[in-house]
MIMIVO-395536 format. One record per atom (N, C-alpha, C, O): residue in one letter; atom name; x, y, z. Coordinates in steps of 0.02 Angstrom, whole numbers. Layout:
// residues N
+------+------+--------+--------+--------+
! type ! atom !   east !  north !     up !
+------+------+--------+--------+--------+
!    A !   CA !      X !      Y !      Z !
...
+------+------+--------+--------+--------+
***
This chain:
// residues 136
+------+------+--------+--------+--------+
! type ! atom !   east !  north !     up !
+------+------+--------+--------+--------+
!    X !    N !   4744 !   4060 !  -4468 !
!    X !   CA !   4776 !   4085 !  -4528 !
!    X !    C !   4852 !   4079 !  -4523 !
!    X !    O !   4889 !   4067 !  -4571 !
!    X !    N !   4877 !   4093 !  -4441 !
!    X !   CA !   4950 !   4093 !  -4447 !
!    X !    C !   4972 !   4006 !  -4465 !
!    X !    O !   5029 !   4005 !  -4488 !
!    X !    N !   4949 !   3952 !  -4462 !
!    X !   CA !   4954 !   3880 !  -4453 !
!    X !    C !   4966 !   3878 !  -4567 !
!    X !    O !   5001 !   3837 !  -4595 !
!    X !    N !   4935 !   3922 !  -4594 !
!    X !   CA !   4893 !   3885 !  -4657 !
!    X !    C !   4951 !   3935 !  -4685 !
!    X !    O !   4970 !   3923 !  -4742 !
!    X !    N !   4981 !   3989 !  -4650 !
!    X !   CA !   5042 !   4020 !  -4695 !
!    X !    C !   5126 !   3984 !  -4678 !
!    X !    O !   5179 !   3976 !  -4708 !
!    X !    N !   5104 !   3972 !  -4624 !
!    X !   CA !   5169 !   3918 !  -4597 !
!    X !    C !   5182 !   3860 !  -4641 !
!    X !    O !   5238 !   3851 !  -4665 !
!    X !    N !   5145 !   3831 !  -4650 !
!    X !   CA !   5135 !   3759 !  -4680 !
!    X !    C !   5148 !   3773 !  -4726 !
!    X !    O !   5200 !   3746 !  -4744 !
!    X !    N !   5118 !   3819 !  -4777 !
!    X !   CA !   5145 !   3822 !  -4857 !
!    X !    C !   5226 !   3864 !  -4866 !
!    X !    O !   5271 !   3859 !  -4907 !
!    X !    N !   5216 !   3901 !  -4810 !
!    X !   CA !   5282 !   3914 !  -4798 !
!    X !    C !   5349 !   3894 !  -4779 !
!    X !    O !   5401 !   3926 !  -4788 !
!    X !    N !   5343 !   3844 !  -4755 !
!    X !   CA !   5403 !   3766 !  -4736 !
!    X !    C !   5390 !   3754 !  -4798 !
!    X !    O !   5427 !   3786 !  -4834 !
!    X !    N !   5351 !   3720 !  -4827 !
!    X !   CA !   5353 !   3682 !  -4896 !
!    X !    C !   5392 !   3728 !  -4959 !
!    X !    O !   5420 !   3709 !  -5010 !
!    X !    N !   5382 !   3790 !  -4933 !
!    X !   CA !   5429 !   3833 !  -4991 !
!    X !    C !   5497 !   3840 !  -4957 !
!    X !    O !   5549 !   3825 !  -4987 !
!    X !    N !   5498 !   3860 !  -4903 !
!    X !   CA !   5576 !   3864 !  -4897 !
!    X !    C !   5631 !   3783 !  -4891 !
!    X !    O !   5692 !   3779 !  -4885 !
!    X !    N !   5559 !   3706 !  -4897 !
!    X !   CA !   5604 !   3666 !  -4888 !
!    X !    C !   5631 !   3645 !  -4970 !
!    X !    O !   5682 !   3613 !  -4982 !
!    X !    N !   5596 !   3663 !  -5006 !
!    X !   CA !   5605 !   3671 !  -5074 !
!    X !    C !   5646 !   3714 !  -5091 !
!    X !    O !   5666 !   3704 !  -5148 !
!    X !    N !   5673 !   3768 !  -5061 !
!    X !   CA !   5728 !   3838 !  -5085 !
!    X !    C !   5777 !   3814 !  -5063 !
!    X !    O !   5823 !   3815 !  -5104 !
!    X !    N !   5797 !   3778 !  -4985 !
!    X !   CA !   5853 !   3761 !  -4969 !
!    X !    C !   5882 !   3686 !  -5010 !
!    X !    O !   5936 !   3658 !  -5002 !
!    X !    N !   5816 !   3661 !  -5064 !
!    X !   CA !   5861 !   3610 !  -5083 !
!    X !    C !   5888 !   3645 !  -5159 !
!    X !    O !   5926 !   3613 !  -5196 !
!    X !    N !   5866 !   3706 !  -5172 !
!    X !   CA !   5881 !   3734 !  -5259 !
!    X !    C !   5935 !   3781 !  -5250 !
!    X !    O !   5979 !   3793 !  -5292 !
!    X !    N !   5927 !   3817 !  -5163 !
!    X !   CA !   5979 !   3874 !  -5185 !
!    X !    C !   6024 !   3874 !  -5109 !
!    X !    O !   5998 !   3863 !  -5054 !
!    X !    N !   6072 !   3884 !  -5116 !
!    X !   CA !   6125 !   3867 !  -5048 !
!    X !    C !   6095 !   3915 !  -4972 !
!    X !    O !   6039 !   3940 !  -4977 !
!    X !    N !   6110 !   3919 !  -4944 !
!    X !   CA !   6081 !   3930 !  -4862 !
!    X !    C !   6097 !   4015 !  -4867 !
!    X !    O !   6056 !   4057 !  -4846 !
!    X !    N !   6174 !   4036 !  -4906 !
!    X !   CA !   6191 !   4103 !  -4896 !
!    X !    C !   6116 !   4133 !  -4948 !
!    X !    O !   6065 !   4158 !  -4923 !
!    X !    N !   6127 !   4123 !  -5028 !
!    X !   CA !   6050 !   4140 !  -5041 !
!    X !    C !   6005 !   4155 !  -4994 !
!    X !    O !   6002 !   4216 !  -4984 !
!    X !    N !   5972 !   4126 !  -4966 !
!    X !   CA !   5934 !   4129 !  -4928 !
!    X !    C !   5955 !   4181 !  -4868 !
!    X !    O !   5918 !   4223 !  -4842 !
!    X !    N !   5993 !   4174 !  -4858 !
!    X !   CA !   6002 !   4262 !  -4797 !
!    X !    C !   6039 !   4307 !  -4823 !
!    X !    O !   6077 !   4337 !  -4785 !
!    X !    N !   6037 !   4320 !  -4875 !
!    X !   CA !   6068 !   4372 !  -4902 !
!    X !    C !   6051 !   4438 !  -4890 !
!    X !    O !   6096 !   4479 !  -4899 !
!    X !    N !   5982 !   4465 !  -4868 !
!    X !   CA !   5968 !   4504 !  -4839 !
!    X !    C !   5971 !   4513 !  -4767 !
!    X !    O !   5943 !   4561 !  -4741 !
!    X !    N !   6006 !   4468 !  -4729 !
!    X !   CA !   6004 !   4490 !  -4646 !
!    X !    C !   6080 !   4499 !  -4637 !
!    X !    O !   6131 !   4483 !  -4667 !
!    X !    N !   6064 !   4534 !  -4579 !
!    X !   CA !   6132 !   4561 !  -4555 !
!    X !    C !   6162 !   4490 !  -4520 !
!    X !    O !   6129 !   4453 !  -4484 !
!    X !    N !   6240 !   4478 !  -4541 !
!    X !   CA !   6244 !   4427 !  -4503 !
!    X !    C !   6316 !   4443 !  -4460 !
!    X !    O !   6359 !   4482 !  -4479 !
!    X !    N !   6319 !   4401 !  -4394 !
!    X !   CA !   6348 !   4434 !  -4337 !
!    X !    C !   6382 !   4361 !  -4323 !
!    X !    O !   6358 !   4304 !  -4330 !
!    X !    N !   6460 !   4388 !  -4295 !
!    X !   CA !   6498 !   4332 !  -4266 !
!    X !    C !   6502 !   4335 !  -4192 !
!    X !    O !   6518 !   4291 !  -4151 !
!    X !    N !   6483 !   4400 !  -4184 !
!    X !   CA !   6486 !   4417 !  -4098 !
!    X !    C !   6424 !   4397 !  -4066 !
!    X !    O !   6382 !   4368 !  -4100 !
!    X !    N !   6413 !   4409 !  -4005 !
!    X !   CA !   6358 !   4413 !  -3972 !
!    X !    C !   6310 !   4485 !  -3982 !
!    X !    O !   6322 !   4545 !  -3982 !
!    X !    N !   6248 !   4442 !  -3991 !
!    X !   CA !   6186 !   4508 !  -4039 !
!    X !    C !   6177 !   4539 !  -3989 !
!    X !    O !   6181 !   4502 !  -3940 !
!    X !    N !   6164 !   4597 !  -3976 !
!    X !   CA !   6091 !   4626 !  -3941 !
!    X !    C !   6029 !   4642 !  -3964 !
!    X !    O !   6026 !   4691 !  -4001 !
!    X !    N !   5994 !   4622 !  -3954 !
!    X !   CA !   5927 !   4602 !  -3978 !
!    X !    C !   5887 !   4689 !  -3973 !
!    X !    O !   5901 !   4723 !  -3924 !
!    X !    N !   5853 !   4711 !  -4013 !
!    X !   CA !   5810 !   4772 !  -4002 !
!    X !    C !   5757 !   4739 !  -3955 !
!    X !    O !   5736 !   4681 !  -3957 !
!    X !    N !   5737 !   4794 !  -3911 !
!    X !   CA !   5668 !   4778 !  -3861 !
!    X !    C !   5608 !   4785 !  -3917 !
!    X !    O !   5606 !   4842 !  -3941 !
!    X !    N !   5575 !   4754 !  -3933 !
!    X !   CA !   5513 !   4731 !  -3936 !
!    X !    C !   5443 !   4744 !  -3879 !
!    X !    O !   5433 !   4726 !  -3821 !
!    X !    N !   5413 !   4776 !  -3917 !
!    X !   CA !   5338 !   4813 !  -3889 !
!    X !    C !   5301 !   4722 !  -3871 !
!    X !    O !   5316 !   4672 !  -3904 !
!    X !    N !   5266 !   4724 !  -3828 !
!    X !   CA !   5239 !   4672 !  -3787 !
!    X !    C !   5184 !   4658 !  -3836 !
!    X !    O !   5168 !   4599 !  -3833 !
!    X !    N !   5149 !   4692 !  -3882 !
!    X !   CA !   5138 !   4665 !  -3934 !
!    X !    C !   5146 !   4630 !  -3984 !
!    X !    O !   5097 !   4601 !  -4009 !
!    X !    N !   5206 !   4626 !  -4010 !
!    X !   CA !   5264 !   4624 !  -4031 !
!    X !    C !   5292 !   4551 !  -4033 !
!    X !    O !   5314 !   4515 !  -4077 !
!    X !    N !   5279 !   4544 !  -3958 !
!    X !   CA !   5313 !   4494 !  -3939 !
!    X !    C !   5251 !   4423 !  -3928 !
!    X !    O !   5267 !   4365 !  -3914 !
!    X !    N !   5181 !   4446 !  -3939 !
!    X !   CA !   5108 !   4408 !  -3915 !
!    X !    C !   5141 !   4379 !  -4008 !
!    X !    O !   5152 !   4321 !  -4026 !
!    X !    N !   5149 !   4441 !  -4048 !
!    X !   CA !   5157 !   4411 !  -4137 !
!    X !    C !   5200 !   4365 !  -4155 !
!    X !    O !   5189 !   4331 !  -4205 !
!    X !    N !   5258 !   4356 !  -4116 !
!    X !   CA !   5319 !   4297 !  -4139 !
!    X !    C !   5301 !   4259 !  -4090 !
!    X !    O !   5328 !   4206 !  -4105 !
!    X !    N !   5253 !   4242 !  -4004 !
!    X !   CA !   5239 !   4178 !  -3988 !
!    X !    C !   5178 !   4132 !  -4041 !
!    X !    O !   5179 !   4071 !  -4049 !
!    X !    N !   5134 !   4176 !  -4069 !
!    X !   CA !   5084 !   4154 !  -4108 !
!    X !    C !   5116 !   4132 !  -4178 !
!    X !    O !   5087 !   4094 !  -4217 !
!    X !    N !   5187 !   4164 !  -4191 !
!    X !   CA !   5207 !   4132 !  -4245 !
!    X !    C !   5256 !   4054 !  -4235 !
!    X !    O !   5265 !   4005 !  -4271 !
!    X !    N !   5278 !   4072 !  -4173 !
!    X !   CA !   5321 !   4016 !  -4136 !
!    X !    C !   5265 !   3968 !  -4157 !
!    X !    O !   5265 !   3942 !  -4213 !
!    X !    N !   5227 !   3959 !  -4123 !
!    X !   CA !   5168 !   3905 !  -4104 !
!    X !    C !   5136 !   3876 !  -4164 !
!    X !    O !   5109 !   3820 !  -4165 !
!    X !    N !   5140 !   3923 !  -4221 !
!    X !   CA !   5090 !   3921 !  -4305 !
!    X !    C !   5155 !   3854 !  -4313 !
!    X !    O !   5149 !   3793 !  -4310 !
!    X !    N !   5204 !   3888 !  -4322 !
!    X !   CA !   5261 !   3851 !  -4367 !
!    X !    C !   5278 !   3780 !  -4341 !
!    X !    O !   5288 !   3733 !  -4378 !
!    X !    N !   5281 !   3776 !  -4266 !
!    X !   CA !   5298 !   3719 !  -4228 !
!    X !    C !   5233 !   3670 !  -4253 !
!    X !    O !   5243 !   3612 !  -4269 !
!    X !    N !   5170 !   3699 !  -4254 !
!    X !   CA !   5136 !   3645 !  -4262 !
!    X !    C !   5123 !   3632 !  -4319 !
!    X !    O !   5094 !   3579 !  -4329 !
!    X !    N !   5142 !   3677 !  -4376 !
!    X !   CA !   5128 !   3653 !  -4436 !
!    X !    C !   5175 !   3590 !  -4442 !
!    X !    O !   5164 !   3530 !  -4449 !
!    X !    N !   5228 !   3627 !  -4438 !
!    X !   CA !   5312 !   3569 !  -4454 !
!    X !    C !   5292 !   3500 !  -4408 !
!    X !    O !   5330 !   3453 !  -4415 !
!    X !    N !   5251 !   3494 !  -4374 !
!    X !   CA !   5254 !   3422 !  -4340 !
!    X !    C !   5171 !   3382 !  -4396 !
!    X !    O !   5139 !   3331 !  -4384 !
!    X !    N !   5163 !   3426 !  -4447 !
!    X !   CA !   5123 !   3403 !  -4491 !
!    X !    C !   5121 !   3416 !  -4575 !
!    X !    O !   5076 !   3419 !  -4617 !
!    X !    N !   5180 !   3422 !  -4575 !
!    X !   CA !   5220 !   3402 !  -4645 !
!    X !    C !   5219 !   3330 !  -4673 !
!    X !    O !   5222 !   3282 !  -4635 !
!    X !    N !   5215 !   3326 !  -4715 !
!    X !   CA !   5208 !   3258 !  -4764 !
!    X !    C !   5309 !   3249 !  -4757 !
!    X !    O !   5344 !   3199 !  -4753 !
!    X !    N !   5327 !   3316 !  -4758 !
!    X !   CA !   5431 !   3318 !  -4805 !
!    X !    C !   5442 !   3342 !  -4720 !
!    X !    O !   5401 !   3351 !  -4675 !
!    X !    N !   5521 !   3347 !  -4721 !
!    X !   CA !   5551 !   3343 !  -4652 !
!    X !    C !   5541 !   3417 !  -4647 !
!    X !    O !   5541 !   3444 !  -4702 !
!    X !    N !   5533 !   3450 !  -4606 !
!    X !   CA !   5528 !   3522 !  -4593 !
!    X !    C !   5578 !   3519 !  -4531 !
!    X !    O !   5556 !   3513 !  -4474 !
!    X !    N !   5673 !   3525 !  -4551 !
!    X !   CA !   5706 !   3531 !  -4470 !
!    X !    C !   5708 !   3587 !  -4452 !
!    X !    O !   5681 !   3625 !  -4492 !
!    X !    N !   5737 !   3621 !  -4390 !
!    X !   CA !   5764 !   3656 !  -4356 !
!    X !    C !   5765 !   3737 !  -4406 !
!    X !    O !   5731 !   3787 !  -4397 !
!    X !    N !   5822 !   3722 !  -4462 !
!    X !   CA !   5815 !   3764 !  -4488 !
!    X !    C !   5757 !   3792 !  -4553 !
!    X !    O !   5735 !   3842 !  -4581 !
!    X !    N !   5754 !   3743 !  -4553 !
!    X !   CA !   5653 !   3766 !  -4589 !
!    X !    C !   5637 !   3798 !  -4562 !
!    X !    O !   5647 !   3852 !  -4589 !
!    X !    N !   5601 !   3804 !  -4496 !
!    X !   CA !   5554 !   3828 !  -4467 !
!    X !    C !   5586 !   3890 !  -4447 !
!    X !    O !   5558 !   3942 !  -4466 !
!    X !    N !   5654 !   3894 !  -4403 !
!    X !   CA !   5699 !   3962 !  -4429 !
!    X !    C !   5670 !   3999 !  -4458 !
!    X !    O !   5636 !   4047 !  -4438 !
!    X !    N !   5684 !   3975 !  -4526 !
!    X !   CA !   5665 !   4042 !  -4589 !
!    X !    C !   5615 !   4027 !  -4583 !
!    X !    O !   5602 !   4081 !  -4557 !
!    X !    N !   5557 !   3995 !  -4582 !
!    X !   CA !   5493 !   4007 !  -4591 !
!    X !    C !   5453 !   4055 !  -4528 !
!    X !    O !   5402 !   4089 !  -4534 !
!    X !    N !   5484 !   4046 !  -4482 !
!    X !   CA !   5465 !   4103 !  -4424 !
!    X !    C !   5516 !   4172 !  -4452 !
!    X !    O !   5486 !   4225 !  -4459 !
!    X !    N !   5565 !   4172 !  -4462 !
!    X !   CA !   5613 !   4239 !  -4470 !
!    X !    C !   5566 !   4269 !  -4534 !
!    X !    O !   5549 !   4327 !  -4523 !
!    X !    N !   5544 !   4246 !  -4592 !
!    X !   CA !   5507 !   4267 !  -4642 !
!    X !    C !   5438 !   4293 !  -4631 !
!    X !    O !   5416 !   4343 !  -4660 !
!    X !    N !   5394 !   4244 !  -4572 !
!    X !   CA !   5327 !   4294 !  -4549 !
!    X !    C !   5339 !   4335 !  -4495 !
!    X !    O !   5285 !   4363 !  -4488 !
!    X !    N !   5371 !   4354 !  -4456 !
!    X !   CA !   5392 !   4432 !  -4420 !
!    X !    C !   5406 !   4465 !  -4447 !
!    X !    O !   5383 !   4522 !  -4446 !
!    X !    N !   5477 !   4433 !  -4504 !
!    X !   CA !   5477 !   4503 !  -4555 !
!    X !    C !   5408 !   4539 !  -4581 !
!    X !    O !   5395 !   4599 !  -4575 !
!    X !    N !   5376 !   4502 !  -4602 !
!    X !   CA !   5336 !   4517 !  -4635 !
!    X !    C !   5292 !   4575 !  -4573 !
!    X !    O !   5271 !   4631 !  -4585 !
!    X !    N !   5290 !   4558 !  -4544 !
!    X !   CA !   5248 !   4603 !  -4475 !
!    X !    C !   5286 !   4657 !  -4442 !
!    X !    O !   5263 !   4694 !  -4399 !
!    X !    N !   5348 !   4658 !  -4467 !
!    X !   CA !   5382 !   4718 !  -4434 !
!    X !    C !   5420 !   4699 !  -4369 !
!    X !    O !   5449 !   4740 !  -4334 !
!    X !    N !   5415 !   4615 !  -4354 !
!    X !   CA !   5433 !   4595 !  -4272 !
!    X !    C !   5524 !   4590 !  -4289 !
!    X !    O !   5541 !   4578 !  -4346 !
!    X !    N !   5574 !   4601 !  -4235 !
!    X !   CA !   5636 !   4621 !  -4265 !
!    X !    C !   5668 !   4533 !  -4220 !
!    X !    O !   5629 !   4506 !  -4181 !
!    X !    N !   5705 !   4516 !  -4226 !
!    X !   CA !   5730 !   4452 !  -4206 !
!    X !    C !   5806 !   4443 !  -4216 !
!    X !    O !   5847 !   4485 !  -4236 !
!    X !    N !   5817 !   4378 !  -4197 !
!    X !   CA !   5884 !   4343 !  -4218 !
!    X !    C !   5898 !   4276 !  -4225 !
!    X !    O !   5876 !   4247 !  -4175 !
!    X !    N !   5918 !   4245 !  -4255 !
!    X !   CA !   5909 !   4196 !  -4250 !
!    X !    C !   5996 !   4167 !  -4261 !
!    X !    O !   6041 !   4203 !  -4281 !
!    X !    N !   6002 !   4104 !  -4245 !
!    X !   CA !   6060 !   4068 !  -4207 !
!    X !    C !   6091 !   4013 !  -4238 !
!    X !    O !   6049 !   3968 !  -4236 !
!    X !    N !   6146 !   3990 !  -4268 !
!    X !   CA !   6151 !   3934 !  -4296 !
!    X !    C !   6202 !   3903 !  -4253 !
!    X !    O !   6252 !   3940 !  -4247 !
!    X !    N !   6207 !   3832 !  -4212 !
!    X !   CA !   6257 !   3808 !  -4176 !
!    X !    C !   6273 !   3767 !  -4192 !
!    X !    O !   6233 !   3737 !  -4229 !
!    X !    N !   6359 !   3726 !  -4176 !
!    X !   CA !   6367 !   3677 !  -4202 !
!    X !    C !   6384 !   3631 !  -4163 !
!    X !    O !   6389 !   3661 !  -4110 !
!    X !    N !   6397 !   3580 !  -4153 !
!    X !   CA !   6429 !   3518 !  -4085 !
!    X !    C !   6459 !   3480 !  -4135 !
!    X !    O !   6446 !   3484 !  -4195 !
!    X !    N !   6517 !   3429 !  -4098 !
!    X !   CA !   6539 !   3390 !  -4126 !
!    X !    C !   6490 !   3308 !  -4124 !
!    X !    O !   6466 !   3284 !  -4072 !
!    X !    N !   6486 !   3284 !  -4178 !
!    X !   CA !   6464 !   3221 !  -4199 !
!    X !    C !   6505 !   3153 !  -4175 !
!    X !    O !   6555 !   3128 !  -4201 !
!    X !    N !   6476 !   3135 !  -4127 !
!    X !   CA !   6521 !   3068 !  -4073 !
!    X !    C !   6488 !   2990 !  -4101 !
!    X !    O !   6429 !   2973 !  -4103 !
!    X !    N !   6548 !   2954 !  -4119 !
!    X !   CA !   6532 !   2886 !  -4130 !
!    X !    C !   6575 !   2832 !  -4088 !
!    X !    O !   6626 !   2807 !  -4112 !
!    X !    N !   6553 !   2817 !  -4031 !
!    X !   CA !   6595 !   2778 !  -3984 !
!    X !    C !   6661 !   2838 !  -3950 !
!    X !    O !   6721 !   2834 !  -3940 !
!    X !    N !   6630 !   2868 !  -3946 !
!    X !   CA !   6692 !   2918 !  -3896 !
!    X !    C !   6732 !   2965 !  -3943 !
!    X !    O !   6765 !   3012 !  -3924 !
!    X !    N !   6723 !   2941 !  -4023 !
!    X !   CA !   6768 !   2963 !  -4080 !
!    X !    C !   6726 !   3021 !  -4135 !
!    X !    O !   6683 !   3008 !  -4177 !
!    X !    N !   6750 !   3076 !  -4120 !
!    X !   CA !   6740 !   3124 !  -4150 !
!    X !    C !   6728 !   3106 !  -4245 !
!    X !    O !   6773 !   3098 !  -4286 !
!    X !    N !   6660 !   3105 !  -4256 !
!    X !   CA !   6647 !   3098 !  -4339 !
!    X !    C !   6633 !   3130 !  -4398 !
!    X !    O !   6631 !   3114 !  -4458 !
!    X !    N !   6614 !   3219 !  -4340 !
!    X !   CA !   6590 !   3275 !  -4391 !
!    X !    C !   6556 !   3290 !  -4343 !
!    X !    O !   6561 !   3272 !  -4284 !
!    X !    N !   6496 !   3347 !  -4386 !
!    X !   CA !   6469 !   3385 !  -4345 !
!    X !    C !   6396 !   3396 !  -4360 !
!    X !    O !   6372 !   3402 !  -4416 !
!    X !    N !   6357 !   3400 !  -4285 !
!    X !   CA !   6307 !   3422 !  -4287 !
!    X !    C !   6276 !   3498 !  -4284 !
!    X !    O !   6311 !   3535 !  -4249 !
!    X !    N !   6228 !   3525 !  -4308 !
!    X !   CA !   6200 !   3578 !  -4314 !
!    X !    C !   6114 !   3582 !  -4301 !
!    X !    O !   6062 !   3556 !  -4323 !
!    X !    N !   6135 !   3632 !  -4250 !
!    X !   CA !   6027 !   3658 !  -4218 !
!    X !    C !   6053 !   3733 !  -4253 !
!    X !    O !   6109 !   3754 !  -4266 !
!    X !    N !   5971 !   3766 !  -4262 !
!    X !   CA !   5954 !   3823 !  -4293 !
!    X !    C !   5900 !   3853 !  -4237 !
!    X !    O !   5848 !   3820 !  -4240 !
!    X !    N !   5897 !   3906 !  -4188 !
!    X !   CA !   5861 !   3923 !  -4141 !
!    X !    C !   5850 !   4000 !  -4173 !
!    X !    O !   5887 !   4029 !  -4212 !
!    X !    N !   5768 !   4029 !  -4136 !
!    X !   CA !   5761 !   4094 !  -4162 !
!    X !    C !   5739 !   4147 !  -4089 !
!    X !    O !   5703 !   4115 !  -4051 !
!    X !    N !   5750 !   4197 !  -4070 !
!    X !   CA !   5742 !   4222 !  -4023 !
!    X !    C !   5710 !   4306 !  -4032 !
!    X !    O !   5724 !   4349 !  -4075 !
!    X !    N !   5665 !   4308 !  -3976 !
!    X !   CA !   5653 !   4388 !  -4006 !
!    X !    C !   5658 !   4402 !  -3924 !
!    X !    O !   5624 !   4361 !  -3892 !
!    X !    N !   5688 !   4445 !  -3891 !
!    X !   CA !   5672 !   4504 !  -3841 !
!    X !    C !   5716 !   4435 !  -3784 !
!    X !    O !   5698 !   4417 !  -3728 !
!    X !    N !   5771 !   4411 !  -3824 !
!    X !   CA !   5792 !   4348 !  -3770 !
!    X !    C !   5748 !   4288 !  -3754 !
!    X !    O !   5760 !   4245 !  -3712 !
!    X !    N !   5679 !   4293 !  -3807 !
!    X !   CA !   5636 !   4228 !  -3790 !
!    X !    C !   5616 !   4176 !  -3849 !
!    X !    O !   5592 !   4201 !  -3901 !
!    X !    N !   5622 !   4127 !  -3846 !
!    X !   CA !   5638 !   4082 !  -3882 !
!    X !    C !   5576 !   4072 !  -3918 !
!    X !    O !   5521 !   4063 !  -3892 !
!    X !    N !   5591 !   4074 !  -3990 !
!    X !   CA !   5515 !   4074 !  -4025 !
!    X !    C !   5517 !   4011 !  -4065 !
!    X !    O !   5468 !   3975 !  -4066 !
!    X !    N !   5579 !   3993 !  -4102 !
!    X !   CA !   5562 !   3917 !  -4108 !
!    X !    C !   5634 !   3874 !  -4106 !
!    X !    O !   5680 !   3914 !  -4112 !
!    X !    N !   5654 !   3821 !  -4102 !
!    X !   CA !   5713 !   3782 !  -4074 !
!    X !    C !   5736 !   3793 !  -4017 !
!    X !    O !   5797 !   3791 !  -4020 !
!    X !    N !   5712 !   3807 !  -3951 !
!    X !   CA !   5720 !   3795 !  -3906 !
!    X !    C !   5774 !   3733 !  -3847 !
!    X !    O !   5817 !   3740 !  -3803 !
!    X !    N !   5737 !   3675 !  -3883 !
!    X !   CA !   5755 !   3626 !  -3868 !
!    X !    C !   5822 !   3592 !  -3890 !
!    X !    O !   5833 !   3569 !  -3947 !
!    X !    N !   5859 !   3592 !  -3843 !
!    X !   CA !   5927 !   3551 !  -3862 !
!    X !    C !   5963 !   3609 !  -3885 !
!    X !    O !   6007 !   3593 !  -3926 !
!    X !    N !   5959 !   3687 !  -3869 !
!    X !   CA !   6013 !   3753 !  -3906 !
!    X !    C !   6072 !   3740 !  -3861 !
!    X !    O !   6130 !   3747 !  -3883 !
!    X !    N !   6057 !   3718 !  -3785 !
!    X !   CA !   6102 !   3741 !  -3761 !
!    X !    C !   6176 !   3688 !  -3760 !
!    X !    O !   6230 !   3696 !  -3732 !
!    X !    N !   6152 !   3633 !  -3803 !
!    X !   CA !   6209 !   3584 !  -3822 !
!    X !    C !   6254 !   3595 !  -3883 !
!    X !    O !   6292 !   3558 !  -3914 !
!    X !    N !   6232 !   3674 !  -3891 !
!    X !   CA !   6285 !   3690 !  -3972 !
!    X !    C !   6326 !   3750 !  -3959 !
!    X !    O !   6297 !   3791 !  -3922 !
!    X !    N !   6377 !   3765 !  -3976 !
!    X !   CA !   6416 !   3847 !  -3980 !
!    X !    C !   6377 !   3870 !  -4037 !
!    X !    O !   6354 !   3830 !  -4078 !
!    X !    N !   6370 !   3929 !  -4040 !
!    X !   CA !   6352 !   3973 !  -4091 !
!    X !    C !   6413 !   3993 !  -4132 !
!    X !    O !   6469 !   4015 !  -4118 !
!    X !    N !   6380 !   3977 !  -4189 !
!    X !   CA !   6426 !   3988 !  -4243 !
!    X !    C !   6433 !   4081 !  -4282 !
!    X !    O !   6476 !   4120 !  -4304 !
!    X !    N !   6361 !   4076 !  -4268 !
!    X !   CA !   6349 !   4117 !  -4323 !
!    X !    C !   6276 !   4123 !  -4303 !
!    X !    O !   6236 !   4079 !  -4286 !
!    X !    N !   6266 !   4219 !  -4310 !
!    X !   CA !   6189 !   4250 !  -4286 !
!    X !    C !   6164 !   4293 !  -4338 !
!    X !    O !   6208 !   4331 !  -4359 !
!    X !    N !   6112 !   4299 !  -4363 !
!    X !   CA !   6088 !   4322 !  -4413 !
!    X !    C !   6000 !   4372 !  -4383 !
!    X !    O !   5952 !   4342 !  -4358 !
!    X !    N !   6003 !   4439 !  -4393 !
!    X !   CA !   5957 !   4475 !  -4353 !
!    X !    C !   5939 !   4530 !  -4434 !
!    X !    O !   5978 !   4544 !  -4479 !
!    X !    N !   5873 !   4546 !  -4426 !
!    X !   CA !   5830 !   4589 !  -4460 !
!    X !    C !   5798 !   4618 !  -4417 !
!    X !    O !   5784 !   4596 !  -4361 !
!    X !    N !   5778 !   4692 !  -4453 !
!    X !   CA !   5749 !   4747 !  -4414 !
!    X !    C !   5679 !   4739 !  -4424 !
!    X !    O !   5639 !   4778 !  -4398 !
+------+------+--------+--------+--------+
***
């Protein structure tokens, strides 16, 4: 069930991020320039955002439309909410290199609950954090 709410759930938020700007979309979370501290999370808690980690990762690698980084973000930050699981999630940025020459910039979107990585994992630690966004 968590796979069949994921999936329709990327498909709606990849559809919101193309109608309504990114702040829309977090307008309800607290958002942080500092470093978060994360609330501890009941070990239950934490079994609910790996099972959501895992729903979303595998839906998004079976999307018809691109489901990136920050898709799945909100699409995991939206089913914990929904469960009461409390999180944070991470937006970083790096600079964009073309032959040694700085061209702009790249951006990963990572989500974390209790310091453990529930989805974007991969490649976080090549960005500064820009900007952290956490719900209770």
């Amino acid at each position: 069930m968590l796979f069949i709410e994921a999936f329709f759930l990327l498909g709606h938020l990849r559809f919101s991020l193309l109608r309504k700007s990114f702040r829309d979309l977090v307008r309800q979370l607290q958002m942080h320039r500092e470093p978060v501290i994360q609330p501890r999370q009941e070990p239950a808690a934490i079994e609910t955002a790996r099972a959501i980690g895992w729903a979303v990762t595998i839906a998004a690698n079976h999307t018809p439309w691109d489901s990136t980084c920050l898709v799945q973000v909100l699409t995991a930050q939206r089913m914990l909410e929904r469960r009461g699981v409390a999180g944070v999630f991470y937006i970083g940025a790096t600079p964009a290199r073309n032959e040694g020459e700085t061209v702009g910039l790249l951006a990963h979107a990572w989500l974390k609950c209790n310091e453990e990585f529930i989805t974007g994992e991969t490649g976080h630690q090549e960005y500064t954090v820009v900007s952290a966004f956490s719900w209770q």
